[in-house]
C-alpha positions in Angstrom: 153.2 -126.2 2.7 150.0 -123.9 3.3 151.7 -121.2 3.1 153.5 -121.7 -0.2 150.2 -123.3 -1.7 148.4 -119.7 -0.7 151.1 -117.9 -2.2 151.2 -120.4 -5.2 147.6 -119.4 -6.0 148.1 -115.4 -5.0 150.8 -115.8 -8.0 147.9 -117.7 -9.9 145.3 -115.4 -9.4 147.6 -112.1 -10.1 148.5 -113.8 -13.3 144.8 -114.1 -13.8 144.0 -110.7 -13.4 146.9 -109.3 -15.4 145.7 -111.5 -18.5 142.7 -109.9 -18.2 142.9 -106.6 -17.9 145.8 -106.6 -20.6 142.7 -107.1 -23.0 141.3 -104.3 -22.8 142.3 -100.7 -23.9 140.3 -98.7 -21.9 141.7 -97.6 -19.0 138.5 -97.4 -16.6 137.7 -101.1 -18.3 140.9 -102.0 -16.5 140.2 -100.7 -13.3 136.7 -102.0 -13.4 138.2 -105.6 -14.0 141.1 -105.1 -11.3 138.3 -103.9 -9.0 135.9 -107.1 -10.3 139.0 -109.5 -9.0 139.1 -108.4 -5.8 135.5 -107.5 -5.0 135.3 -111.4 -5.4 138.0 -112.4 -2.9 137.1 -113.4 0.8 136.6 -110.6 2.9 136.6 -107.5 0.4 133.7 -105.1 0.8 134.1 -102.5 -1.7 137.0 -100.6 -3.5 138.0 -98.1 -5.8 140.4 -96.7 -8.0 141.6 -92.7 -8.3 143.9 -90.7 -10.8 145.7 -87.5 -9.3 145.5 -84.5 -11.8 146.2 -81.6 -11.6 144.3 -80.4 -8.5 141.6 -83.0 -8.8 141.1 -86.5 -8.9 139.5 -88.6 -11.2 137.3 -92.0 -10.4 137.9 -95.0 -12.8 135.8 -97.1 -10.8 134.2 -97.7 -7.7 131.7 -99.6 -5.6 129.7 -99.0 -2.6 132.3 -96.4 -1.4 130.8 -92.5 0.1 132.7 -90.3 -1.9 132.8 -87.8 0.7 134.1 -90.2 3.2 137.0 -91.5 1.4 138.5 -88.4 -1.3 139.4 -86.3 1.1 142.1 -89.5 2.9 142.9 -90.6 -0.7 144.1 -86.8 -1.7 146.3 -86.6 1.4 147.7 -90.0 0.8 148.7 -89.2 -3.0 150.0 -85.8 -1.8 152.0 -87.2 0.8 154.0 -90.0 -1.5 154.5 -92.5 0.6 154.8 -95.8 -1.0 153.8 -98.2 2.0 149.7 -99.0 2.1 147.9 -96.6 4.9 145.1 -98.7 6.9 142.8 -97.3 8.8 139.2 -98.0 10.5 136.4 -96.8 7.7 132.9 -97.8 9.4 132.5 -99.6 12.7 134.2 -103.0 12.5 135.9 -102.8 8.6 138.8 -101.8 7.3 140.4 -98.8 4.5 143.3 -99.7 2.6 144.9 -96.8 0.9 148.0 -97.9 -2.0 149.2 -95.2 -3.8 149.8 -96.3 -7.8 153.0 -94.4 -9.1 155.9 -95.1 -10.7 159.2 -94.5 -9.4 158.4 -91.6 -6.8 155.8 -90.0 -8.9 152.2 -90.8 -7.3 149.4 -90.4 -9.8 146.4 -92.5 -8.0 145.5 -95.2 -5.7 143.6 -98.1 -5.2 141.5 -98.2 -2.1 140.2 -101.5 -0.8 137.7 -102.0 2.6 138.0 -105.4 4.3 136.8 -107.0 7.1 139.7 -106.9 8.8 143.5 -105.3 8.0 145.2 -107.0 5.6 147.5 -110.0 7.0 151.1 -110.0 5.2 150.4 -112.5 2.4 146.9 -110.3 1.5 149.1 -107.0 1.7 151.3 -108.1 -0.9 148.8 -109.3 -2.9 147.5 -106.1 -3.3 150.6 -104.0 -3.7 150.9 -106.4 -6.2 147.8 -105.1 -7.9 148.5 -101.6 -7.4 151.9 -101.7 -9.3 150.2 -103.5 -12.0 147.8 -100.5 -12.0 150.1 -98.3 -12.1 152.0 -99.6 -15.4 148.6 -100.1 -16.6 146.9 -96.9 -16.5 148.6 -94.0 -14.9 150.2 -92.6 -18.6 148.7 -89.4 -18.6 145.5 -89.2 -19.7 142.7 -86.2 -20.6 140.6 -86.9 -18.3 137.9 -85.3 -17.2 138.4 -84.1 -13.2 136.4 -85.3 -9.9 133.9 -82.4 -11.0 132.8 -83.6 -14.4 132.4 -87.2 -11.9 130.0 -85.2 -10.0 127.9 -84.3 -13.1 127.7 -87.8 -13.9 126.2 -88.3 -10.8 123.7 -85.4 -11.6 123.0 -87.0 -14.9 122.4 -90.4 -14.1 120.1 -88.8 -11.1 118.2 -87.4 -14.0 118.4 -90.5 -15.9 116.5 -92.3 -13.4 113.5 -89.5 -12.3 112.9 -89.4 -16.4 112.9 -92.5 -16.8 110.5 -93.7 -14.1 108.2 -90.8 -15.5 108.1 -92.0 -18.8 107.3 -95.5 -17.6 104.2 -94.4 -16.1 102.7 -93.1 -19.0 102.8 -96.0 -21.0 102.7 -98.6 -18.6 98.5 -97.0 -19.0 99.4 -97.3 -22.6 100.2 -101.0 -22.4 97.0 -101.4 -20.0 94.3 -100.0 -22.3 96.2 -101.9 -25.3 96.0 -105.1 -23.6 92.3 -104.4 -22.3 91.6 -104.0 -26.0 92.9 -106.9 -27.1 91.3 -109.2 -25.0 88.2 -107.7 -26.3 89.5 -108.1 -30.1 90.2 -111.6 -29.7 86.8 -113.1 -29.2 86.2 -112.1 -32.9 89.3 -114.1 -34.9 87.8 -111.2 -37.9 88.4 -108.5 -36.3 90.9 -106.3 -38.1 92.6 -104.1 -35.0 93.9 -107.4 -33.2 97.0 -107.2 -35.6 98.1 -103.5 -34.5 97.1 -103.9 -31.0 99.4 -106.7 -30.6 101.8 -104.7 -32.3 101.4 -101.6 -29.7 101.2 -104.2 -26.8 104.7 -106.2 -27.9 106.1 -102.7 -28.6 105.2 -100.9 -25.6 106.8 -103.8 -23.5 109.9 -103.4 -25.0 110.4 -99.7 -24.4 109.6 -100.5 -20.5 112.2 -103.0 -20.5 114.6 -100.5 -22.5 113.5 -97.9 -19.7 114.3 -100.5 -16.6 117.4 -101.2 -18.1 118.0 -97.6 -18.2 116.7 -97.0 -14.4 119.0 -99.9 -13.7 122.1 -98.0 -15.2 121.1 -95.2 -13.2 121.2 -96.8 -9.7 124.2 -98.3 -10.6 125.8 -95.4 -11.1 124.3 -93.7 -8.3 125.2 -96.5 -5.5 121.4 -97.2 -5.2 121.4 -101.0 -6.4 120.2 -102.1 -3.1 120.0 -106.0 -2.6 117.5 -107.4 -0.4 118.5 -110.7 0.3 116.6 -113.3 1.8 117.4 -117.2 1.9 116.3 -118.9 -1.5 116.6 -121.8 -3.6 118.8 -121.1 -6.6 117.7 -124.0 -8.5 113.8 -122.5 -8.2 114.8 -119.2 -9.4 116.5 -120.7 -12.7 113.8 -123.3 -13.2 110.9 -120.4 -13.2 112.9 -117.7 -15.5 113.1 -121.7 -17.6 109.2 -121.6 -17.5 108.4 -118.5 -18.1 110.9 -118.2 -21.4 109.0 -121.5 -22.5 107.8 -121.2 -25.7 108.7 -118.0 -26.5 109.0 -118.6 -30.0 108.8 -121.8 -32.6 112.4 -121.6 -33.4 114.0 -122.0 -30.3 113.7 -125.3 -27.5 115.0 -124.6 -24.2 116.5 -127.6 -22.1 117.1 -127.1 -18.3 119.7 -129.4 -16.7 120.7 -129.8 -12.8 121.5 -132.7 -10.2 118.0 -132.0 -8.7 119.5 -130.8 -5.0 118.6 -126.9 -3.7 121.7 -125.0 -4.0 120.7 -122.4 -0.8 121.7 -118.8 -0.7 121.5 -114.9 0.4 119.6 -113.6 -2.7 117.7 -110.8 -3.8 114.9 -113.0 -5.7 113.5 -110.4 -8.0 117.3 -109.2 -9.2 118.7 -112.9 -9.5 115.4 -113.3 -11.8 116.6 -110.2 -13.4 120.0 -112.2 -14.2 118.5 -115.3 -15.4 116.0 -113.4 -17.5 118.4 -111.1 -19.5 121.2 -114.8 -19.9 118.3 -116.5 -21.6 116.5 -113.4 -23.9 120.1 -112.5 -25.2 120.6 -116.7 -26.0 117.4 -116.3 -28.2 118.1 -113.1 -29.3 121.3 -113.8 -30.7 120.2 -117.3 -32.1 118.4 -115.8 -35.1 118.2 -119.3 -36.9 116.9 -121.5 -33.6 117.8 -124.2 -32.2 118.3 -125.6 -28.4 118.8 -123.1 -26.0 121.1 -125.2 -22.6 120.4 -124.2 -19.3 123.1 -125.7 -16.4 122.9 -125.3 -13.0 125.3 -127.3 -10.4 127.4 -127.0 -7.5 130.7 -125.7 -8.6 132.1 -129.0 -6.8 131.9 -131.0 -3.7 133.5 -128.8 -1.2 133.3 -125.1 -2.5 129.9 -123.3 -1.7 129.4 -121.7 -5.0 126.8 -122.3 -7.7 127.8 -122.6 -11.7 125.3 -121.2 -13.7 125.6 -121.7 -17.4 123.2 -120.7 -20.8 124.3 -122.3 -23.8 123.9 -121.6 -27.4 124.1 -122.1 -30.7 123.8 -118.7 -32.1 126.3 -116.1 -34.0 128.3 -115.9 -31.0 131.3 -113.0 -30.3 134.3 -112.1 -32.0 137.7 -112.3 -30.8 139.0 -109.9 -28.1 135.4 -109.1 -27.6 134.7 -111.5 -24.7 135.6 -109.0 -21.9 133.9 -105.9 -23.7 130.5 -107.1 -24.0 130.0 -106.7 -19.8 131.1 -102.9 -20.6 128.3 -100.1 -20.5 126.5 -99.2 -23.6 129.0 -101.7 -25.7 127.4 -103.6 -28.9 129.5 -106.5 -30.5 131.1 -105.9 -33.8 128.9 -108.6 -35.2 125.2 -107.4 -33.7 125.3 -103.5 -34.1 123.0 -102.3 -36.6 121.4 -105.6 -36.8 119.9 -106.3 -33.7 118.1 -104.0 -31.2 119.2 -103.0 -28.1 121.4 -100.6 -25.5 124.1 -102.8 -25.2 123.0 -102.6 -21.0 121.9 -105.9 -20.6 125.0 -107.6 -19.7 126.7 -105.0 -18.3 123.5 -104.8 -15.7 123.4 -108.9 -15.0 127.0 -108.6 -14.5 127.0 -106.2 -11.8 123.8 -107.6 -9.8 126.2 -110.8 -10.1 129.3 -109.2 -8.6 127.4 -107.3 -5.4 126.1 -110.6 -4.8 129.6 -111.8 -4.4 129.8 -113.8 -7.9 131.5 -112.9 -11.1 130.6 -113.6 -14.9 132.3 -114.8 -17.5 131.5 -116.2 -21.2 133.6 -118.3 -24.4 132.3 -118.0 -27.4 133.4 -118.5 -30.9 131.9 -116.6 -34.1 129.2 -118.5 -35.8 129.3 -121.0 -33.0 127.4 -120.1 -30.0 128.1 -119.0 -26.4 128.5 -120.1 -23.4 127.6 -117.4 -20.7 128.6 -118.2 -17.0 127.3 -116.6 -13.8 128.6 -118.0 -10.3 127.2 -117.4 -7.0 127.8 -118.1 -3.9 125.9 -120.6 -1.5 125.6 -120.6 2.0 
């Protein structure tokens, strides 16, 4: 009975993931998602997924995985077209599980997964069932660019971050004087700069946050998004980023509801603040006309040890077959570009601080009638 009840939600959970990555068109987005799926099952470290061409091979997606570890095994595995998974030992104690994607006899890829331990029979088909979905999926040929162009990236995002942390200093100062001036402004209620300095001041802090976001992108794509996790109470963490988006505006009323318990975990505190930050600014940002703002927080249920964190609200919400897109890098809704500001980052940045905590993110929404955006998290 066990046995069939695992299998019955293996079938569940494949279903699942096919649904999902079905959505979207982009064939990285697809292997981002597959990758999402599994990153969030028991015992899965890391992962990544590879297209063969030419002489070269192309990364769709990837986390926490030493490229110059794990290319070299993947080439010889494509190039050697066998169709049964290759396991071997990756670091100390865990586990690399090579499965070439390919249809018929013609290898194009592979999905590579590191465990804890080798696969057991049940897990095994599980993710051969993956990879042949992957391969249906996303190995039409493609012009992509080749493993070189990857390592450009790499370069570029490298760059991203030095420029941006040196732009950030600068007007941090700028924000510092501003402020300094200010204060000083405001004991006269006459006195005509407090207008503009406020400006500069609100002004300034937005470009630092546009610039963290960016720095943010950059150690994501560099594999430099270290957690430091320490043992925390969930429920604090959501209650202050509550307080501190408190009267933000007259428009908006935020309402905070949870049983009351601490809901313990492995957390880095400043990211997790990060998260709950960037769930509530985008509730208010994209709730132009006001209204409640709904924060949840609870124990997913009695037995499992994860965390449901939800914002609610009434805003202009996100149009259909756009649900999945708005966690993708640099995307802006149909319904927001032009009209709001932003780098379309925010999201896509919460999310992934979510997943290497071992969590994943999801919303529903509706035009014209709000959002519901989900984070879970895992509790010890």
């Amino acid at each position: 009975m066990m046995r069939f009840q695992q299998e019955h939600e293996h079938m569940a959970g494949l279903l699942d993931l096919m649904l999902v990555t079905n959505e979207a068109t982009d064939p990285r987005a697809r292997a981002n998602q597959a990758l999402d799926w599994l990153m969030a099952r028991d015992g899965v470290i890391s992962g990544g997924v590879w297209l063969a061409q030419l002489s070269d091979l192309v990364c769709l997606a990837r986390r926490n995985l030493d490229l110059d570890d794990v290319v070299p095994v993947i080439q010889w595995a494509i190039e050697a077209g066998t169709q049964a998974p290759l396991t071997s030992v990756y670091q100390q104690d865990l586990r690399l599980t090579i499965l070439p994607l390919g249809i018929t006899n013609d290898y194009r890829g592979a999905l590579v997964v590191i465990t804890q331990a080798p696969p057991d029979p049940g897990e095994l088909l599980l993710l051969r069932a993956v990879a042949a979905h992957l391969a249906a999926t996303i190995t039409r040929p493609q012009p992509w660019p080749s493993q070189r162009a990857g390592a450009s990236d790499r370069v570029w995002e490298e760059f991203l971050a030095h420029a941006a942390h040196e732009i950030k200093n600068p007007l941090a100062s700028i924000k510092g004087y501003a402020d300094l001036l200010l204060r000083r402004a405001s004991r006269d209620p006459a006195d005509p700069l407090r207008k503009g300095l406020t400006i500069i001041s609100q002004q300034v802090a937005r470009t630092l946050g546009l610039l963290e976001q960016l720095s943010d992108v950059a150690r994501i794509g560099t594999d430099r998004l270290a957690l430091d996790r320490r043992n925390w109470d969930l429920a604090e963490l959501v209650r202050r980023s509550v307080d501190e988006h408190q009267g933000v505006d007259e428009l908006h009323s935020l309402v905070f509801e949870g049983d009351g318990q601490p809901l313990h975990g492995s957390f880095d505190v400043q990211l997790l603040e990060q998260v709950g930050g960037a769930m509530l600014s985008n509730a208010i940002k994209f709730s132009p006309n006001g209204g409640p703002v709904v924060v949840r927080l609870r124990r997913a249920d009695a037995s499992a040890p994860e965390a449901i964190l939800a914002v609610v609200d009434q805003g202009i919400g996100v149009p259909a077959g756009e649900e999945q897109r708005v966690f993708d890098r640099f995307f802006r809704g149909s319904n927001v570009s032009g009209s709001f500001p932003g780098l379309g980052l925010g999201l896509f940045v919460t999310r992934e601080i979510v997943v290497r905590h071992g969590g994943r993110m999801w919303i529903q929404s509706a035009p014209e009638r709000g959002t519901r955006c989900f984070a879970a998290l895992p509790l010890t």
